[in-house]
N, C-alpha and C positions, 0 to 999 in steps of 0.2 A: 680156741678159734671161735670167733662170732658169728649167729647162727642169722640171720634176717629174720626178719619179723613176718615175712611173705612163710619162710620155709615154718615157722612156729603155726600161723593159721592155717595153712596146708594137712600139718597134722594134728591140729584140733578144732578143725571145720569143717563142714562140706564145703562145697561148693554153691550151695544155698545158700547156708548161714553166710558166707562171708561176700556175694552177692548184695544179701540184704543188709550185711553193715558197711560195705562200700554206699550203698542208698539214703543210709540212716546217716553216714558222714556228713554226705554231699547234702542233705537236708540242712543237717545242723553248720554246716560253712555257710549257706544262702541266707541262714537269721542271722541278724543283730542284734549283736547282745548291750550295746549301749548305744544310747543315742546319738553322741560323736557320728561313731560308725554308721550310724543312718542319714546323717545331717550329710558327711562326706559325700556314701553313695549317689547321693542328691546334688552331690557337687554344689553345695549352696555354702555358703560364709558362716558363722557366727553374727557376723554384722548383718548380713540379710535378715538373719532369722530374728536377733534382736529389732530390727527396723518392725518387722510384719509384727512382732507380740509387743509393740511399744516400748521396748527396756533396752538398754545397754548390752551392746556388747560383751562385758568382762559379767554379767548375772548370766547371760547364755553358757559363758563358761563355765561359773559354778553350778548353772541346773545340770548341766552335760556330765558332773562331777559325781553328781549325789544318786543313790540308790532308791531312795523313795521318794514318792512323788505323792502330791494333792492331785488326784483325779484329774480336776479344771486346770492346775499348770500342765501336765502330761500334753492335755488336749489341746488347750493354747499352742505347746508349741509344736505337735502335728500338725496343725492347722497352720501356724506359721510353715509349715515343708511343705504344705499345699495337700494333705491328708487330713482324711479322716478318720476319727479315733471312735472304735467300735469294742466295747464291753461287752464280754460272752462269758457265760457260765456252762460249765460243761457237767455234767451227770451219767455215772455210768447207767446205761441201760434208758439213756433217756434223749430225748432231741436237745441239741443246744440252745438257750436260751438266749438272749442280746437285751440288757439292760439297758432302757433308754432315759434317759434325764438325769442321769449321772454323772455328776463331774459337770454341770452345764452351768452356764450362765443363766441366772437369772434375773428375769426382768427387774422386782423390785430390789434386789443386791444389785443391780447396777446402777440403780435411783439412786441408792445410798449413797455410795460410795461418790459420787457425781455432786452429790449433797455434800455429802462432809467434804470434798475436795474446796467448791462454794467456799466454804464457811470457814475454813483456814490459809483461803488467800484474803479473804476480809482484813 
């Protein structure tokens, strides 16, 4: 006979503990664990978001693909959802930190790149 999984935590839980991992569930259902799943909740397109960070479509789908990210695309395409993208360090015994100029654009890297685009429609 199969036993529930309600009647299993019953008898190796309080009533606390299983409280607090009803809590700890319901936390971890409200994150996103991939971008897809954030783009959606956002109910916005692939195309949208490719229009707002200048690229195609079908690249939205492989950034939405991949597991690591360069800082600066991450934040592009936050920013294309209409968010902003905030780096924190956390330390136990310590206040959190927020890393600012990371992953950003830079003025003189945008010169460049602006430059060399110039210089190979020549």
């Amino acid at each position: 006979m199969a036993i529930s999984a309600n009647d299993v935590f019953a008898e190796a839980m309080t009533p606390e503990m299983i409280e607090a991992s009803d809590l700890r569930a319901k936390e971890l259902l409200e994150e996103y664990d991939t971008l897809q799943k954030l783009r959606k909740a956002l109910d916005l397109t692939q195309e949208h978001v490719g229009q707002q960070m200048g690229t195609k479509q079908v690249s939205v789908a492989q950034l939405e693909k991949r597991s690591d990210y360069l800082l600066s695309t991450l934040r592009n395409y936050v920013e294309a959802l209409g968010g902003e993208l905030q780096l924190v360090v956390k330390f136990k015994g310590r206040a959190p930190v927020r890393l600012a100029g990371i992953g950003e654009k830079i003025f003189s890297e945008v010169q460049r790149r602006q430059n060399r685009s110039r210089g190979s429609a020549a």
